[in-house]
C-alpha positions in Angstrom: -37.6 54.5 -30.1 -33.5 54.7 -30.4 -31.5 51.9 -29.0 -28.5 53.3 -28.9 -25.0 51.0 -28.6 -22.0 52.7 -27.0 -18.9 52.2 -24.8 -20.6 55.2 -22.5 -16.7 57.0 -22.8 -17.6 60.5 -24.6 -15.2 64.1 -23.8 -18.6 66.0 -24.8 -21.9 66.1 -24.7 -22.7 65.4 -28.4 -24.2 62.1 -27.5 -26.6 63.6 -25.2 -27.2 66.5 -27.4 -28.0 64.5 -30.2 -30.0 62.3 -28.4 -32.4 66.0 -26.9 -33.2 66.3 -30.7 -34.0 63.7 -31.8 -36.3 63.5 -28.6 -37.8 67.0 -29.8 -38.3 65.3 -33.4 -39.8 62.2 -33.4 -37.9 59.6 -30.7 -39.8 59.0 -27.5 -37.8 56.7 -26.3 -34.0 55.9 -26.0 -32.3 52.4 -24.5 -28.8 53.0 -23.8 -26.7 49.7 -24.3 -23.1 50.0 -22.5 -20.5 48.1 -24.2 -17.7 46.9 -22.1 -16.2 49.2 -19.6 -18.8 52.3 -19.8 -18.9 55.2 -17.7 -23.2 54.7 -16.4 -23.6 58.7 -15.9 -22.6 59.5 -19.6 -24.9 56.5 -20.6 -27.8 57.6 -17.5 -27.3 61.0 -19.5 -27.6 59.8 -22.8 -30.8 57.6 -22.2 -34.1 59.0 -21.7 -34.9 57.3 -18.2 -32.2 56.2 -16.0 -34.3 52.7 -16.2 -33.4 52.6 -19.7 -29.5 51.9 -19.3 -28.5 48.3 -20.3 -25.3 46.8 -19.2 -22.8 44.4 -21.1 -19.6 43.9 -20.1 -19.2 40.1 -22.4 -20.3 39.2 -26.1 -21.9 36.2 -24.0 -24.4 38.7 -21.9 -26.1 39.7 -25.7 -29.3 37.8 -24.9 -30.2 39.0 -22.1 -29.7 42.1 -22.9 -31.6 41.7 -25.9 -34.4 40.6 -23.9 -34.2 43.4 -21.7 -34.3 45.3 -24.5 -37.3 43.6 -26.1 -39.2 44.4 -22.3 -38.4 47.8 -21.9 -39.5 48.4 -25.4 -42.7 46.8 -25.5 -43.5 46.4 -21.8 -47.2 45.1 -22.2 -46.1 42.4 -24.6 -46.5 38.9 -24.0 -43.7 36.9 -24.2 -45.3 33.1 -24.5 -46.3 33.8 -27.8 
């Protein structure tokens, strides 16, 4: 799994190309964090579900992203613990 942090604002597809490698490697899985003012189709692009894209516009939004984070990557985990 990648989580990968990014303002989303790219004039190629290296991101996205990167990302199809490392997929063919070993990487099953990549979260896409946007950072501020992000473009969502590079990040949708980047990410390897569309489900996987993470928003935060504010320093103050970092834990629930991070929690998003934490669900998406381990979705059968029990939080309580």
């Amino acid at each position: 799994m990648l989580v990968l942090l990014t303002d989303g604002r790219y004039d190629t597809n290296t991101p996205a190309e990167l990302v199809r490698e490392l997929e063919r490697e070993t990487v099953s899985k990549v979260i896409v964090v946007g950072i501020g003012v992000s473009d969502p189709i590079q990040l949708r692009q980047i990410s390897t579900d569309p489900n996987n894209v993470q928003d935060m516009m504010l320093p103050s939004q970092i834990e629930p992203v991070a929690e998003n984070i934490k669900e998406l990557a381990c979705p059968n985990s029990n939080t309580n613990h």
